[in-house]
N, C-alpha and C positions, 0 to 999 in steps of 0.2 A: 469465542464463537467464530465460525468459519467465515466471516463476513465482513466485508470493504464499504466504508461511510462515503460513498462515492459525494463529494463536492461538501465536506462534513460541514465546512464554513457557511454555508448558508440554512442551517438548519437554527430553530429557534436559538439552543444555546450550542454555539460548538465545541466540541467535543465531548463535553456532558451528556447532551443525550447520545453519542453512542456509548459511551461508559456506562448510562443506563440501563444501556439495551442487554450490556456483556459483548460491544462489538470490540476485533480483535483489531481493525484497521480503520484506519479514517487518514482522507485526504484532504491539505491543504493546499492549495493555489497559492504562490509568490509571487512579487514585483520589487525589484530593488528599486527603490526612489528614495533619491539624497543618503543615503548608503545608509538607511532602513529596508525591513525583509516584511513586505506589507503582505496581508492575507486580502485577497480580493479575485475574483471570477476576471472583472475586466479592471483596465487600468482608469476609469472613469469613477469605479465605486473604491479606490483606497482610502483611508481615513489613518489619521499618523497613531491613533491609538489601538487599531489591530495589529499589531504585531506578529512576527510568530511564535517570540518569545511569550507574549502575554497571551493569545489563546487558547498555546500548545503546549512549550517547549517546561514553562513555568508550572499550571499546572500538574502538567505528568512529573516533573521532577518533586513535586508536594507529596502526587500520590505515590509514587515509588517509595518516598519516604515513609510513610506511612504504612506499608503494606513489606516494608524491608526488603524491596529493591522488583514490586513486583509492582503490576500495575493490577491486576487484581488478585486477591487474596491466595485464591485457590486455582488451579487450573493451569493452562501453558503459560510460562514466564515471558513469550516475548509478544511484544504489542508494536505494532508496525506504524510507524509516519512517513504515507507519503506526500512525500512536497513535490510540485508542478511550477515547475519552472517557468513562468510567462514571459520574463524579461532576458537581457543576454545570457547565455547560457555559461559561460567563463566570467563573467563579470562578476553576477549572482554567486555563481561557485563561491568566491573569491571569499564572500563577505560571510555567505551563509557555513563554510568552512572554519572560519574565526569565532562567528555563533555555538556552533557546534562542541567548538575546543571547551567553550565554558560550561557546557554540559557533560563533560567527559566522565561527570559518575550517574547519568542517565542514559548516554547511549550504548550502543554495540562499539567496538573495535575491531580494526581488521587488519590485520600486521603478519600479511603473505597469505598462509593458507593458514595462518593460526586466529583463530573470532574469539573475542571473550566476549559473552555476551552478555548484556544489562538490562534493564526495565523497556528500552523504545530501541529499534531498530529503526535506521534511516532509510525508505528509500526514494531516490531520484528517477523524476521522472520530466514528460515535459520536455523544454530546452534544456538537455540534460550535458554536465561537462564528458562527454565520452571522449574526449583525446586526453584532458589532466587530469580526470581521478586514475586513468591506472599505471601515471606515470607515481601516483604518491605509493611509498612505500607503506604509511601508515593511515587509514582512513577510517571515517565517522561515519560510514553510508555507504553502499552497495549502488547500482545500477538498472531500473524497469528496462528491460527489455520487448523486442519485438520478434514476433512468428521471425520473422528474417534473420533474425539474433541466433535461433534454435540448432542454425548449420554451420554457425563459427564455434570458436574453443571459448571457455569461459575458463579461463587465466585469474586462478587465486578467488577465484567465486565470486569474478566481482558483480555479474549480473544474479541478483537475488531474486527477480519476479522477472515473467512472462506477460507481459498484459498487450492487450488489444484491441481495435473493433470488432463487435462480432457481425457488422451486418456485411459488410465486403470477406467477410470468409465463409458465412451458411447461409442459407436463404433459411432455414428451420427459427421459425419466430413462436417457437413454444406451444403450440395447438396440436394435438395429437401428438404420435410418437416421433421422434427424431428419424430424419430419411438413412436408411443404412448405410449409404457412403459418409453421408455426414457423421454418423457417429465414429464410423471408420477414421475419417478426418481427425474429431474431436479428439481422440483416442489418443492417435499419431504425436496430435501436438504436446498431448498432457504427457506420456511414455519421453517424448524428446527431452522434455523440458526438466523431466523430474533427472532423468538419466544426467543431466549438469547441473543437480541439487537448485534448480527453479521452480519457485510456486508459479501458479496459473490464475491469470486473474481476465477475465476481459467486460468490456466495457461498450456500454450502448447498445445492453443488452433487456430483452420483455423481463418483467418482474410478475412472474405467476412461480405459484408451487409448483408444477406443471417441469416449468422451466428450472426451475432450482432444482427439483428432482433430479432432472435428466443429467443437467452439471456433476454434481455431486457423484451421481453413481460413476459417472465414465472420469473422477480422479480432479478434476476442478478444485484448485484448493484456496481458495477465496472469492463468495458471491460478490456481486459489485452492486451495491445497493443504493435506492434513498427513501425509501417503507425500511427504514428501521425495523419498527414493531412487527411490518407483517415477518419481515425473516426472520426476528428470534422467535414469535409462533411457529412459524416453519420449522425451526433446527431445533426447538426443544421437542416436538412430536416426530421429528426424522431419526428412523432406528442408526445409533452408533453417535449420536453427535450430541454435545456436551455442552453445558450454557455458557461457561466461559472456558 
C-alpha cells in the first residue's frame, strides 16, 4: 500500500501495526549511544532494549522468511525502512553500516547501477552520510533527498526518495481544490523526481481524503501518514490502488 508510517515507533506496537494495515513504509528515528542504534523520537526517551535490530531489522527478517523473501505475501516485493538519523551523521553511519552487513539476506544491494533487490530497502534520512555513502562502491541503503536535490545528477541512483515539508512549499492545506499554480508546482516536483527514478514523499502534511486524493492523482508515490486505518480506508476504496 502506497503509504509512509510517518514516526512508526511510536505507534502502539511498532511496526505491527503498519504490517497490519498493509503499510508499504514505516519510519524509525535513531541515536547511536555506546555504539548501540536506539529507536527513539528524542534522545531523553531511549531505552537499551529498543533497538533497531529488535523493533525492525529482526522482525522483518522473520517475516521475509516466512513469506520467502517478501514481506507480504502477495503484492510489490519491496518494503521500505526509513531510518532518521538524530545523532552524528558519519558516526551513526559507521555502526549502522556494520548492522546492516548482518542483514544482507534482508536488504537491497546497490553495487553501481546494478540493485539486487530483497525483502527491506534502506532508506537514509535525517543526519544523513551524504559525503561517505557514495564514496562506497557497494551499499545497503539509498539516500532521502530534498526539492533542492531534484536539480543535481543522481549518480548510480543513490538518492531513492524525494521527501519534504509541505507547508514552506504550498500554502494548499487540503480544503477545497488545490490552487492551479500549486498543482502546477506539485506536478513539477513529482515529473522531476521520477525522471531520476525517485519516489515522492512529503511530510507535515493535513491527513483528510481530500488531501490524499489530490497527492495521489498529481503522481505522489508514498502518503506520509500516522491514521494508519484511516488511509488503508482511503486506498482500498481509491480507484487503481491495491491493499498491499
Amino acid at each position: 500500500m502506497h503509504v509512509h508510517a510517518h514516526n512508526d515507533y511510536v505507534h502502539h506496537r511498532p511496526l505491527f501495526d503498519a504490517l497490519d494495515h498493509g503499510i508499504a513504509s514505516v519510519e524509525a528515528d535513531i541515536f547511536l549511544v555506546d555504539g548501540q542504534l536506539l529507536v527513539a523520537h528524542d534522545p531523553d526517551k531511549v531505552k537499551p532494549d529498543r533497538t533497531l535490530q529488535s523493533l525492525y531489522l529482526d522482525p522483518l527478517r522473520a517475516r521475509a522468511k516466512k513469506f520467502r523473501g517478501r514481506i507480504y505475501p502477495n503484492g510489490d516485493p519491496t518494503f521500505y525502512l526509513l531510518i532518521d538519523t538524530k545523532s552524528d551523521a558519519n558516526e551513526t553511519w559507521t555502526v549502522l553500516r556494520k548492522v546492516l552487513e548482518g542483514y544482507s539476506d534482508l536488504v537491497t544491494k546497490f553495487n553501481g547501477k546494478k540493485v539486487t533487490r530483497k525483502a527491506v530497502t534502506v532508506v537514509l534520512t535525517g543526519n544523513r552520510p551524504r559525503d561517505l555513502l557514495p564514496k562506497e562502491s557497494v551499499r545497503l541503503a539509498g539516500l532521502d533527498g530534498q526539492v533542492a536535490d531534484l536539480n543535481k545528477p543522481n549518480p548510480n541512483g543513490i538518492f531513492l526518495w524525494m521527501s519534504d515539508d509541505w507547508k514552506p512549499l504550498f500554502k494548499w492545506r487540503g480544503k477545497g481544490p488545490i490552487p492551479d499554480d500549486e498543482k502546477v508546482r506539485l506536478q513539477d516536483i513529482v515529473a522531476k523526481a521520477h525522471d531520476r527514478n525517485m519516489k515522492v514523499r512529503f511530510w507535515d502534511t493535513p491527513e483528510s481524503t481530500n488531501f490524499w486524493h489530490e497527492l495521489r492523482s498529481d503522481g505522489v508515490d508514498l502518503l506520509n501518514v500516522d491514521n494508519l486505518a484511516g488511509a488503508e480506508k482511503f486506498l482500498r476504496q481509491e480507484p487503481g490502488s491495491s491493499s498491499k
